[in-house]
One Martini backbone bead per residue (centre of mass of N, CA, C, O) as a GRO file, in nm:
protein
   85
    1UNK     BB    1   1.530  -0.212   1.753
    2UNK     BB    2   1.841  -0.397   1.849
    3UNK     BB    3   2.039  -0.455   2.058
    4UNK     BB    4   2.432  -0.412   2.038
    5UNK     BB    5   2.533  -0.304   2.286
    6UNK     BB    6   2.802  -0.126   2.280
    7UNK     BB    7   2.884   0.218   2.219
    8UNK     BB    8   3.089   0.426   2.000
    9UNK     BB    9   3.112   0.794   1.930
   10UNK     BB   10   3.243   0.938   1.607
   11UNK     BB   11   3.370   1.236   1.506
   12UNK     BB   12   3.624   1.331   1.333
   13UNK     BB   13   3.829   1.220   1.597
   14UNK     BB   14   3.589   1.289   1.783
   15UNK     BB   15   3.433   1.218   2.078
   16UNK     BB   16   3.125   1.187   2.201
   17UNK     BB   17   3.094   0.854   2.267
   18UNK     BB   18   3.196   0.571   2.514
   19UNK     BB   19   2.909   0.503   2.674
   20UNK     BB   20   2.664   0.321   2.517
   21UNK     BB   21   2.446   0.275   2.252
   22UNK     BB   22   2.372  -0.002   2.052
   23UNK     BB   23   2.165  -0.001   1.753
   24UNK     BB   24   1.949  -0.224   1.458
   25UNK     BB   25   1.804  -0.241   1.196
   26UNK     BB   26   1.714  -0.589   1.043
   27UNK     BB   27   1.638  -0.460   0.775
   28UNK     BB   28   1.796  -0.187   0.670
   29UNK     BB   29   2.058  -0.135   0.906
   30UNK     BB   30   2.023   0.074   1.062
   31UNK     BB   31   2.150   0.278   1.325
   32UNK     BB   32   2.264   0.349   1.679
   33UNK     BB   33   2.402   0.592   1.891
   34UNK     BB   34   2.348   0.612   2.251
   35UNK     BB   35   2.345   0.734   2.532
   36UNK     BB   36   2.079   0.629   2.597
   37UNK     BB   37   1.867   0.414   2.720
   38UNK     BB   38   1.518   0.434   2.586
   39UNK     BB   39   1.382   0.360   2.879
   40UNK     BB   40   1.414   0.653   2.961
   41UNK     BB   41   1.301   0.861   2.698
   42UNK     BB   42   1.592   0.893   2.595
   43UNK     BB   43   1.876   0.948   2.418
   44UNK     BB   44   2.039   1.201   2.331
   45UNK     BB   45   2.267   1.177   2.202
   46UNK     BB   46   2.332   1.081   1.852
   47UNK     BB   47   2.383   0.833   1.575
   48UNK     BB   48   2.356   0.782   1.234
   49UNK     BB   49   2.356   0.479   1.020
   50UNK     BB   50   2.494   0.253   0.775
   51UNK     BB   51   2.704  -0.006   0.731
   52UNK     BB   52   2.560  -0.312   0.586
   53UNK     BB   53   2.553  -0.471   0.846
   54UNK     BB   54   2.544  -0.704   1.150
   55UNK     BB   55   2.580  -0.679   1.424
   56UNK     BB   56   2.748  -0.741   1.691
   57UNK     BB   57   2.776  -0.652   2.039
   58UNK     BB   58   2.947  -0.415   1.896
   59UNK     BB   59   2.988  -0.046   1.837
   60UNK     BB   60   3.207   0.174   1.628
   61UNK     BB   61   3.086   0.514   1.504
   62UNK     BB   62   3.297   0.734   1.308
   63UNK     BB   63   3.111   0.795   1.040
   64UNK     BB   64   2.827   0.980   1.067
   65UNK     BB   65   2.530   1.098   0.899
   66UNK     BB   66   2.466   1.169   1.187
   67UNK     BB   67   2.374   1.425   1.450
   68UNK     BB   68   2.214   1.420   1.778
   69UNK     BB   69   1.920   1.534   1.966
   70UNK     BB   70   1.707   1.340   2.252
   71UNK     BB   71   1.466   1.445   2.495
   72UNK     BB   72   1.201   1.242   2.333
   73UNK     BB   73   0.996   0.978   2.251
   74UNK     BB   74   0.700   1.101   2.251
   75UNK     BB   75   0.792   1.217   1.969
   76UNK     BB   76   0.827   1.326   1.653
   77UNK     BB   77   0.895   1.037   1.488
   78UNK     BB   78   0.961   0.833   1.724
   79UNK     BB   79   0.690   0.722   1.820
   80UNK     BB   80   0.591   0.614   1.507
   81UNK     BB   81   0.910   0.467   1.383
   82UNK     BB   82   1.019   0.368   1.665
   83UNK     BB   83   1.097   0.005   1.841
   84UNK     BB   84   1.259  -0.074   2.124
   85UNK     BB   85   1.442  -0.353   2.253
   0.00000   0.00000   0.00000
């Protein structure tokens, strides 16, 4: 996964995360938009989509496939799934 600056989720018109982290796998192009930046050692809030292009600086993930909470990053899936530069 890649950061890819500035985040920000909304789910139906109602705002989730307004200043978080984008991230995108450039293979695949799943998407996570996340409250805390991954060194931290958890995502916090975070969605996921695939928008089907390669991020710009910054992305607004309007209707994510999904919305979840993450409290560590050290359990799976996350451990030995993704790799966050």
């Amino acid at each position: 996964m890649y950061q890819h600056g500035a985040g920000e989720l909304q789910d139906g018109g109602k705002e989730i995360i307004s200043r978080g982290y984008a991230f995108q796998c450039h293979k695949c192009r799943v998407a996570f938009v996340t409250e805390y930046h991954p060194s931290s050692g958890k995502l916090g809030i975070y969605g996921k989509d695939n928008p089907g292009y390669l991020l710009g600086t910054s992305y607004t993930m309007r209707n994510p496939d999904y919305v979840g909470e993450n409290k560590s990053l050290s359990v799976e899936p996350w451990r030995s799934s993704y790799i966050w530069y």
